[in-house]
MARNU-877871 format. One record per residue (C-alpha): x, y, z; chain. Coordinates in Angstrom, 1 decimal. Example, Ala and Ser with C-alpha at 12.3 -4.5 7.8 and 13.67 -1.06 7.14 Angstrom:
+--------+--------+--------+-------+
!      u !      v !      w ! kette !
+--------+--------+--------+-------+
!   12.3 !   -4.5 !    7.8 !     A !
!   13.7 !   -1.1 !    7.1 !     A !
+--------+--------+--------+-------+
//
This chain:
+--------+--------+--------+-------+
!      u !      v !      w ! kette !
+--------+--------+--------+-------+
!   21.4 !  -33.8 !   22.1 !     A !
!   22.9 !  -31.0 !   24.3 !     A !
!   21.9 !  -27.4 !   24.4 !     A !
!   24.5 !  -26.4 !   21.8 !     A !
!   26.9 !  -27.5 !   18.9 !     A !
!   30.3 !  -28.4 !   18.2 !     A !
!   30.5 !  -25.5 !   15.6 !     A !
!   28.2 !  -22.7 !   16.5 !     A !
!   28.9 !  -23.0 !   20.5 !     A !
!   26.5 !  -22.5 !   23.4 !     A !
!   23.0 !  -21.3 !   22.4 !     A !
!   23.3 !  -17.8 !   24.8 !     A !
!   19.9 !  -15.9 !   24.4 !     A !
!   21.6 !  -12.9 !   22.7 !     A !
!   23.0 !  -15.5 !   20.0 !     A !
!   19.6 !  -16.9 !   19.5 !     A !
!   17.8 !  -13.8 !   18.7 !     A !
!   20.8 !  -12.8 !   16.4 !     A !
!   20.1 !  -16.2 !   14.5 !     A !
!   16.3 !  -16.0 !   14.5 !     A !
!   16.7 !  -12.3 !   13.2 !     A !
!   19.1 !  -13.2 !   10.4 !     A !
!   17.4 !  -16.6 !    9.2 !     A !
!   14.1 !  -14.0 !    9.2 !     A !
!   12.6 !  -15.5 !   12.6 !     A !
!   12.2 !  -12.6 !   14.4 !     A !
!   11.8 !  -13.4 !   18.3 !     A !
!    8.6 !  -12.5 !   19.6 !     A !
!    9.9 !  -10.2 !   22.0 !     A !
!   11.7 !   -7.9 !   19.4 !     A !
!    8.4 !   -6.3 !   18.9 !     A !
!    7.8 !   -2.9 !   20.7 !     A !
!   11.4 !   -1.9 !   20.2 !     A !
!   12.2 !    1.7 !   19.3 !     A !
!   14.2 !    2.9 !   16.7 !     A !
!   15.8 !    6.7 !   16.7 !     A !
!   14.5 !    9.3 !   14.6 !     A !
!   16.2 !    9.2 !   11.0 !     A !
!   14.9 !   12.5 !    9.9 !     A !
!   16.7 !   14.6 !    7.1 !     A !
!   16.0 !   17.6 !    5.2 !     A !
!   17.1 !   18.7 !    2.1 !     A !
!   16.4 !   21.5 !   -0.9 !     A !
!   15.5 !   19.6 !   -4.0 !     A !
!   18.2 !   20.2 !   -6.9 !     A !
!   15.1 !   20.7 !   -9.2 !     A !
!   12.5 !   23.1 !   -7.6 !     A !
!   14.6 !   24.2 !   -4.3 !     A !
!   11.3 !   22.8 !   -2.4 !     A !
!   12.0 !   21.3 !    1.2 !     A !
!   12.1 !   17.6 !    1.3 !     A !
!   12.0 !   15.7 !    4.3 !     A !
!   13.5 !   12.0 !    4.1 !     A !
!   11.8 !   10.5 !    7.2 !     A !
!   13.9 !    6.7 !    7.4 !     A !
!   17.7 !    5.9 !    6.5 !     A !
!   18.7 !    4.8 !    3.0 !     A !
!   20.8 !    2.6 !    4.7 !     A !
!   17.8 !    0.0 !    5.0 !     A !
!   14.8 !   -0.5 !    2.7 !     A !
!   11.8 !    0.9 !    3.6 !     A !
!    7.9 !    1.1 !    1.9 !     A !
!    4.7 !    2.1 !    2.4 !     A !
!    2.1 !   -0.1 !    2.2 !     A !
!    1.0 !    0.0 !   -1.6 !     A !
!   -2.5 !   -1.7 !   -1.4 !     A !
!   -5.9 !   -1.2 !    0.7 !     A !
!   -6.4 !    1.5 !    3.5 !     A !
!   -4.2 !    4.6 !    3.4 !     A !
!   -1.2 !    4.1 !    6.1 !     A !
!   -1.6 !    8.0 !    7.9 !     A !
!   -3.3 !    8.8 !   11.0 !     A !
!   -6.1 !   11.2 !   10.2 !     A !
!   -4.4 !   13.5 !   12.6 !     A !
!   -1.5 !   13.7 !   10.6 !     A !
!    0.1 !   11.9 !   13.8 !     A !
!    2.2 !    9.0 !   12.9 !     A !
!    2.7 !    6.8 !    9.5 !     A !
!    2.8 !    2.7 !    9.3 !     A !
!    5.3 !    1.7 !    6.9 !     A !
!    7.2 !   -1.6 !    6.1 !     A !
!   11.0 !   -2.2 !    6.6 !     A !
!   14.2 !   -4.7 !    6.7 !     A !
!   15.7 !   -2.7 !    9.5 !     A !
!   15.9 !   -6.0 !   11.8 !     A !
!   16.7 !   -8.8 !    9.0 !     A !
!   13.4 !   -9.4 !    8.6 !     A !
!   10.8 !   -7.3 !    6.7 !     A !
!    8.8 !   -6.1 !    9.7 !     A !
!    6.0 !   -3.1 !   10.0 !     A !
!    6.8 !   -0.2 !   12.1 !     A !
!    4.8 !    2.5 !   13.5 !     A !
!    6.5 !    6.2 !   13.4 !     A !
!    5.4 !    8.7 !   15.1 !     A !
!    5.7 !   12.5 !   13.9 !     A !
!    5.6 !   13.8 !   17.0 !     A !
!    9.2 !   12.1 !   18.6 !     A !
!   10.3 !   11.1 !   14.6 !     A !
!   11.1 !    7.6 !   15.7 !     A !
!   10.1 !    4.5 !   15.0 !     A !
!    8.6 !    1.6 !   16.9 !     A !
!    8.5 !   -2.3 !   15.6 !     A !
!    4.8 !   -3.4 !   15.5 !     A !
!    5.2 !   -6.7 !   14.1 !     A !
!    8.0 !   -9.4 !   14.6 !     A !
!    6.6 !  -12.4 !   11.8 !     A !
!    8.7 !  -14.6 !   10.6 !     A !
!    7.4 !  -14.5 !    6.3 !     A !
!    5.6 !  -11.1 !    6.8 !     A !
!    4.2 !   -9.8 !    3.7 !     A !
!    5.1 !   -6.1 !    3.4 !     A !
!    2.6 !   -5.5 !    0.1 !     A !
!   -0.3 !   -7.4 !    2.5 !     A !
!    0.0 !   -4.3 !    5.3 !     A !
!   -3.4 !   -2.3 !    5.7 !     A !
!   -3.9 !   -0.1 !    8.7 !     A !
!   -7.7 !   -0.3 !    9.7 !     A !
!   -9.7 !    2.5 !    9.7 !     A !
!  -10.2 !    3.3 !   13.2 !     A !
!   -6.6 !    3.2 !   13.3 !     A !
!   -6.3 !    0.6 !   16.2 !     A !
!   -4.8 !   -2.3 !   14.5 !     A !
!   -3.4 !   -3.5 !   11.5 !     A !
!   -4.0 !   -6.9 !    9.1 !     A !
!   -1.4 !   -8.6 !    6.8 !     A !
!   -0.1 !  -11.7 !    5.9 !     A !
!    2.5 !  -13.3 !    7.7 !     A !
!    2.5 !  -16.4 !    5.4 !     A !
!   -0.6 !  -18.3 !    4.8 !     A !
!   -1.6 !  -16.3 !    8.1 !     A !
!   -4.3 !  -13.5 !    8.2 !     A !
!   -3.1 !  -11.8 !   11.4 !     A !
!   -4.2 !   -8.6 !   12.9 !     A !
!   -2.6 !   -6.8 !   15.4 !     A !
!   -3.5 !   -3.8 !   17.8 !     A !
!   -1.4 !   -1.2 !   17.8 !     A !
!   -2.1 !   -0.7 !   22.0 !     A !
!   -0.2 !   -3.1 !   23.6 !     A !
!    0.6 !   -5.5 !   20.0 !     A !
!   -2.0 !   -8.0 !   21.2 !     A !
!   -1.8 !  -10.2 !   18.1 !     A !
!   -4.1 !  -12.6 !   16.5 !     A !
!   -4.8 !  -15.3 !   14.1 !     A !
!   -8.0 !  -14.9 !   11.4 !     A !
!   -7.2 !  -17.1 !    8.9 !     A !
!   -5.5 !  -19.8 !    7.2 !     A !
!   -4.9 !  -20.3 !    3.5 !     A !
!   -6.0 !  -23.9 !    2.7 !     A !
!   -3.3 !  -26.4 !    2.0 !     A !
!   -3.0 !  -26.6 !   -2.3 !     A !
!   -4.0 !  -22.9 !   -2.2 !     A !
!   -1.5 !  -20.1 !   -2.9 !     A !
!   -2.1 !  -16.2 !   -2.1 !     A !
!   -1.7 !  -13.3 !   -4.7 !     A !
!   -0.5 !  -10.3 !   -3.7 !     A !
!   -2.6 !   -7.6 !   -1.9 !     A !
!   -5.1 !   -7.4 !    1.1 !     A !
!   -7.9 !   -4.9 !    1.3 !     A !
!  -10.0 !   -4.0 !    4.7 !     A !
!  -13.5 !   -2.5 !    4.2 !     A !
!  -14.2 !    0.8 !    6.1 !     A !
!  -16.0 !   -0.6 !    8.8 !     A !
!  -13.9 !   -2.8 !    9.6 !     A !
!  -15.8 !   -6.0 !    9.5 !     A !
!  -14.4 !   -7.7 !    6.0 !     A !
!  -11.0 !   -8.1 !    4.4 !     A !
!  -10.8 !   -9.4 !    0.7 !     A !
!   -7.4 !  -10.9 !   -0.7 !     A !
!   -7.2 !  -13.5 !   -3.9 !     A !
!   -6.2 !  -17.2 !   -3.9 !     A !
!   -4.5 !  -19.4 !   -7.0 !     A !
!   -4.4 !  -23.1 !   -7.1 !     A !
!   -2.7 !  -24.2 !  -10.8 !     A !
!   -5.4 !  -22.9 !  -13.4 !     A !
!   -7.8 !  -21.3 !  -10.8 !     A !
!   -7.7 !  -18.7 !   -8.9 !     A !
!  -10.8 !  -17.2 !   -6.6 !     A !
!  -11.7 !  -14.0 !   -4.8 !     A !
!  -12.1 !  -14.1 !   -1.1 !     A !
!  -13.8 !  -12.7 !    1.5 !     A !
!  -13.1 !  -13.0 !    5.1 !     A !
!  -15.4 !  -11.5 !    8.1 !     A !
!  -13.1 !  -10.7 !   10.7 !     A !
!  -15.0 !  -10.9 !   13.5 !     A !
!  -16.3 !  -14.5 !   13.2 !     A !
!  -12.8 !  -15.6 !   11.0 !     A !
!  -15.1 !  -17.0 !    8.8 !     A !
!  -14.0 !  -16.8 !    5.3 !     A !
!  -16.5 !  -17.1 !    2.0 !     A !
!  -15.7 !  -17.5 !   -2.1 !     A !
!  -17.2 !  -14.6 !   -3.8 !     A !
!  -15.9 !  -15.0 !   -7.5 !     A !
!  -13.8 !  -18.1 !   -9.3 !     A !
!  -11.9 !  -17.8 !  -12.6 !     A !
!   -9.9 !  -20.0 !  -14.7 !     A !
!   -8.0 !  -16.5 !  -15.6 !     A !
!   -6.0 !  -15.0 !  -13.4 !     A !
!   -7.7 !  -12.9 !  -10.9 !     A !
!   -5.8 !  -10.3 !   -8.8 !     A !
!   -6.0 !   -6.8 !   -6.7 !     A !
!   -9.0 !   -7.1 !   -5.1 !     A !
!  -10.3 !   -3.5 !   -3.3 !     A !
!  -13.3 !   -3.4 !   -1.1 !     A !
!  -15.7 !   -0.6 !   -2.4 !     A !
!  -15.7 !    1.9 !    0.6 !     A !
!  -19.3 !    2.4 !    2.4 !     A !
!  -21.0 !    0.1 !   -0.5 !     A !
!  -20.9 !   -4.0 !   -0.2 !     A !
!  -18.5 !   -4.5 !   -3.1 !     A !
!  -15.2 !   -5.7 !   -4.3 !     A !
!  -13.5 !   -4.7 !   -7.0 !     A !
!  -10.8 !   -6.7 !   -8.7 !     A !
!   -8.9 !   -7.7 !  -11.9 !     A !
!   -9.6 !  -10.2 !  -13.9 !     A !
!   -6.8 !  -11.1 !  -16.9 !     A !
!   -5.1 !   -8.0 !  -16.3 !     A !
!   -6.7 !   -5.1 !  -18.1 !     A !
!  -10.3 !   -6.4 !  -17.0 !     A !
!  -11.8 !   -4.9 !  -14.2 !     A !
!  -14.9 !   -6.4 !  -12.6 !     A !
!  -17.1 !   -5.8 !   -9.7 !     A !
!  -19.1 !   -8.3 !   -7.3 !     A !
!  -21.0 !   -8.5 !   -4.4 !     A !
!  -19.9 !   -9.9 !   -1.1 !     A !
!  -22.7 !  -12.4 !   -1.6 !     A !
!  -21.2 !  -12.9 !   -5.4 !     A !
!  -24.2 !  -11.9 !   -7.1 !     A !
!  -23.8 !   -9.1 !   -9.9 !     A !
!  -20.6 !  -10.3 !  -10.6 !     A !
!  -19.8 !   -8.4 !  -14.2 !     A !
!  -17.0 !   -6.8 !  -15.9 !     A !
!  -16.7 !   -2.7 !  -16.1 !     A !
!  -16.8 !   -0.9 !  -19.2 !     A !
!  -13.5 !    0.5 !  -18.8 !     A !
!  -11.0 !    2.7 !  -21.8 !     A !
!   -8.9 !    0.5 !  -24.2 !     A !
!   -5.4 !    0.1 !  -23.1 !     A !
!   -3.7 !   -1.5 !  -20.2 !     A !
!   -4.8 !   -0.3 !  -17.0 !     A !
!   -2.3 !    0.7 !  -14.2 !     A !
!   -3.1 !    1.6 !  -10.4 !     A !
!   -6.3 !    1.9 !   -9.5 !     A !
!   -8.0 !    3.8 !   -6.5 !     A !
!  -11.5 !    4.1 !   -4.9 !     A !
!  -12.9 !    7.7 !   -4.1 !     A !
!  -13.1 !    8.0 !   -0.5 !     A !
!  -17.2 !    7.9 !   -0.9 !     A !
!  -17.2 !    5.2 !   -3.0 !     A !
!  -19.1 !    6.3 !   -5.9 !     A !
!  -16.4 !    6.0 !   -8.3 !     A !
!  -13.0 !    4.6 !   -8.4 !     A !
!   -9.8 !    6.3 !  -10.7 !     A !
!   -7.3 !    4.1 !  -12.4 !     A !
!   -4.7 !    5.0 !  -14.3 !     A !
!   -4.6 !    4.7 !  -18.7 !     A !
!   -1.6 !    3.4 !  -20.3 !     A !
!   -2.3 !    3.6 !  -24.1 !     A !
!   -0.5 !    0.6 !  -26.6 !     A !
!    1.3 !    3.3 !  -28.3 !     A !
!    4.6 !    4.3 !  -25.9 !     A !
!    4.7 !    8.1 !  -27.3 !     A !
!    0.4 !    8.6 !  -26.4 !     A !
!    0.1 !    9.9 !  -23.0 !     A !
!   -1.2 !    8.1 !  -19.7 !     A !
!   -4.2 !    9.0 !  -18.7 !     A !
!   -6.2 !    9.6 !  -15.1 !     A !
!   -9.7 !    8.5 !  -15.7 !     A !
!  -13.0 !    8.2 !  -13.2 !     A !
!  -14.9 !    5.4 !  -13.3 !     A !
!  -18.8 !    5.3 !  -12.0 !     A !
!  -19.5 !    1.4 !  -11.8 !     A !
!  -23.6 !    2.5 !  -10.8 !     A !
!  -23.9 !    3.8 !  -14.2 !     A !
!  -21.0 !    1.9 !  -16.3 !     A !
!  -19.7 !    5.2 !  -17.4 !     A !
!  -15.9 !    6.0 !  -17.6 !     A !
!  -14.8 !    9.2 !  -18.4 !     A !
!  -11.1 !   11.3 !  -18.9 !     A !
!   -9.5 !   13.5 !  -15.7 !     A !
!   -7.0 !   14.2 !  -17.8 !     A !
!   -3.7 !   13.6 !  -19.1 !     A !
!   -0.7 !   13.3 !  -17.7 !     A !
!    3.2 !   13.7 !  -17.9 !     A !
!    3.6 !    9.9 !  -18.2 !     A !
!    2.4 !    9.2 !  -14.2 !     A !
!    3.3 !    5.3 !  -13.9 !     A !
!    2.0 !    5.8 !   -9.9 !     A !
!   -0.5 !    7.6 !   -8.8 !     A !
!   -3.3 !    8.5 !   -5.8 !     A !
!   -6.5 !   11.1 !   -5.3 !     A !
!   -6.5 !   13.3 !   -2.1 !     A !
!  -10.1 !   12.8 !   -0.2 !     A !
!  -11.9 !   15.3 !   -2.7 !     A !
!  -11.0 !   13.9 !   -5.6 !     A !
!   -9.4 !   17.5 !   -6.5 !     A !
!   -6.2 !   17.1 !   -6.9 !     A !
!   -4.0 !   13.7 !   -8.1 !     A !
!   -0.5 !   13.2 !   -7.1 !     A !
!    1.6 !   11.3 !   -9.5 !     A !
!    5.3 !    9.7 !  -10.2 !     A !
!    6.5 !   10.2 !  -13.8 !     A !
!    7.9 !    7.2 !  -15.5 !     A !
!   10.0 !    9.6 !  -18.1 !     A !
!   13.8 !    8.7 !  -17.9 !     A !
!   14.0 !   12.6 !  -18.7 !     A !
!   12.1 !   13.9 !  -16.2 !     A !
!   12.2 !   11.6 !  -12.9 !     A !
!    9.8 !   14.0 !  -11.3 !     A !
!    7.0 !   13.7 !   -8.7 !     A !
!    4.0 !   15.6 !   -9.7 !     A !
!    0.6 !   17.2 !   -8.4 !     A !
!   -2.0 !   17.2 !  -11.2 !     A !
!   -5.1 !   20.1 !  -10.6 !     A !
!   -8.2 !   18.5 !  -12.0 !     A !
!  -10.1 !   21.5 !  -12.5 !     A !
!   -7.5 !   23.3 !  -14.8 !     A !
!   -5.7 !   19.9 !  -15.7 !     A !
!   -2.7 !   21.6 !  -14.8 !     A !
!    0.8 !   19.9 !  -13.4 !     A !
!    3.1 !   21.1 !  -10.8 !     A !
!    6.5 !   20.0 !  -10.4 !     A !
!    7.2 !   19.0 !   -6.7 !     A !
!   10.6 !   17.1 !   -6.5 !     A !
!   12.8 !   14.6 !   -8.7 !     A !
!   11.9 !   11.5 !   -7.1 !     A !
!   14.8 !    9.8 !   -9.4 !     A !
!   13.9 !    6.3 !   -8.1 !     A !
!   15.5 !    3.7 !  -10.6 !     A !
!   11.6 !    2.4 !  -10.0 !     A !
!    9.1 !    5.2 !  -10.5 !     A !
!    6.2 !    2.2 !  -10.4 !     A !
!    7.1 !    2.1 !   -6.7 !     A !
!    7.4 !    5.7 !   -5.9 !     A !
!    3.7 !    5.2 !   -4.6 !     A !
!    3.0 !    8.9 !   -3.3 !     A !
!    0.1 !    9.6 !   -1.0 !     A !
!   -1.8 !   12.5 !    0.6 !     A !
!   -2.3 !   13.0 !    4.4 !     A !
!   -6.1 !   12.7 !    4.7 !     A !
!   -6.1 !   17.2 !    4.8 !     A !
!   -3.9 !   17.2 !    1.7 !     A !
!   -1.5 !   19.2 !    2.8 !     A !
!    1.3 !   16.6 !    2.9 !     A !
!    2.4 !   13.7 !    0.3 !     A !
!    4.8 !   10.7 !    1.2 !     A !
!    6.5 !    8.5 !   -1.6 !     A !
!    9.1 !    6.1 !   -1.9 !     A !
!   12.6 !    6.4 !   -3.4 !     A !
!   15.8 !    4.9 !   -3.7 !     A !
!   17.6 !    8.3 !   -5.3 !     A !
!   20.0 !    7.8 !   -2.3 !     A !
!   20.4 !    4.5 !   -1.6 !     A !
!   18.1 !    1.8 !   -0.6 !     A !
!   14.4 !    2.9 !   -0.8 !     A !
!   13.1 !    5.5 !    1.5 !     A !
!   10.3 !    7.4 !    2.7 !     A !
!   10.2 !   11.0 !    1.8 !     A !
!    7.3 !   13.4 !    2.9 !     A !
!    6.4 !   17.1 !    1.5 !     A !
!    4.2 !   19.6 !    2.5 !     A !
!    1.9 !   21.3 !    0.2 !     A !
!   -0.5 !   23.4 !    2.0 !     A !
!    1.0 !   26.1 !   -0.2 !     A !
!   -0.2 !   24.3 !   -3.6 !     A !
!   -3.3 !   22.7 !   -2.4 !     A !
!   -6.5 !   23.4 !   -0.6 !     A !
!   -7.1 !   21.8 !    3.4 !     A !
!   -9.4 !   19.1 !    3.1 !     A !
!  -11.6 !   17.3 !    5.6 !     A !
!  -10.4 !   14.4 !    7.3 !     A !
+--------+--------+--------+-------+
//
């Protein structure tokens, strides 16, 4: 066979990276390229608070909705997830220059997989059935772990604080089974199995614990070692995002009441004690997240009515209206606060395809330390 076909002609290197880029086989070498900033600001039609759009709704872009937050502590550059190159790729933007450099170029990267590791010097996600990580100095990349053939993955990957364990779930037919992989060794260990469908598995910051669904509305906590493995006493209902406190004492989750005209509820959870107790209510919040204190929730109403993103006081339980986040999928709106509070980044496809958007809020909401 020759170096190139009767109907595509000769195999030039620019007209293989196009193809590898558009049948999602990103060349290896496309990663480390730098986009131009995107940057756009505009008044919102609904509080006349400054928006910033930080990527182009010409392209889908997301944050990464599971594990670690995706902000530098500093407040100095964000990892988010987009289609920019063909491919879903993760990318690396830095506040200081607004633009955006590729950190990834996988051929089947999951983009709901992406956690940035706490000392901020790498990141882990799926590219496949692969664990990867890779450094954000230089993109040194590496291999950690395989899924087993006859094994499928669910969706979500979670890193521990210190770095040492990441917990994902795996589903063969009726089974499905929570792992546990250290990274270090690339060693990987079965901490729970169910026949029912187990997903969403979170690492319990600064305690040696994961937390996951079990059956949907069940939430249950083990040990790494899988001892202790029990379900939580949680409120009736069906339970929507979920969240560790920053300490680890307790996690939050989200209410969502059988009846469509009760309202959703922020509740705190303290799995030591088995004790669940109410935040407070909320304007229908379908998406949600805690700053580092625990003060202050930020949320994404699901009303039709009132497409609005929200900041919920939990002292007062009182709501302030930000923006209109008027995304035709407020469950994806997945707003997040820098780790002083004083800026929130969501997702939204009000002008196109989805985009990242960022506010400040230091005039709302008290520094907190990062």
């Amino acid at each position: 066979m020759g170096d190139h076909s009767p109907w595509l002609g000769p195999w030039t290197r620019r007209r293989l990276l196009a193809f590898l880029a558009g049948a999602g086989l990103a060349a290896a070498d496309q990663a480390g390229i730098v986009y131009p900033p995107e940057v756009e600001e505009y008044l919102d039609p609904a509080t006349e608070l400054p928006v910033v759009r930080l990527t182009s709704p010409q392209v889908s872009s997301y944050l990464p909705v599971f594990g670690s937050p995706p902000l530098g502590r500093n407040n100095d550059f964000l990892i988010y997830c987009s289609d920019r190159s063909g491919s879903w790729q993760c990318y690396r933007l830095d506040f200081k220059t607004a633009e955006s450099r590729a950190v990834t170029a996988v051929p089947n990267l999951d983009r709901e997989s992406v956690c940035l590791a706490y000392d901020e010097r790498s990141i882990c996600y799926f590219d496949g059935g692969f664990l990867r990580q890779t450094f954000l100095s230089g993109l040194r990349t590496r291999i950690l772990y395989q899924v087993p053939e006859g094994w499928s993955r669910s969706k979500g990957l979670s890193l521990a604080v210190d770095g040492l364990h990441a917990a994902f779930v795996e589903t063969q037919q009726d089974a499905s089974r929570l792992r546990l992989v250290t990274l270090a060794r690339a060693s990987a260990a079965t901490v729970a199995e169910s026949r029912l469908p187990i997903t969403a598995a979170a690492i319990r910051p600064r305690r040696s614990g994961i937390l996951y669904r079990r059956s949907e509305d069940e939430l249950w906590l083990a040990h790494y070692d899988g001892s202790q493995n029990r379900r939580l006493k949680t409120a009736p209902g069906r339970i929507g995002p979920v969240q560790w406190s920053s300490d680890g004492r307790s996690f939050y989750y989200l209410r969502i009441p059988d009846s469509p005209r009760a309202l959703h509820e922020i509740r705190e959870h303290i799995p030591d004690s088995n004790t669940d107790q109410l935040i407070a209510p909320t304007s229908q919040f379908v998406s949600f997240s805690a700053n580092r204190d625990g003060s202050v929730f930020a949320g994404a109403s699901g009303s039709k009515a009132s497409p609005y993103l929200l900041v919920l006081l939990r002292a007062t339980r009182r709501e302030l209206t930000l923006c209109e986040h008027r995304s035709s999928q407020p469950e994806s709106v997945s707003p997040v606060f820098s780790h002083n509070s004083q800026r929130i980044y969501f997702v939204s496809d009000r002008h196109g395809k989805p985009a990242i958007y960022m506010m400040r809020v230091d005039r709302f909401i008290e520094k907190t330390e990062t």
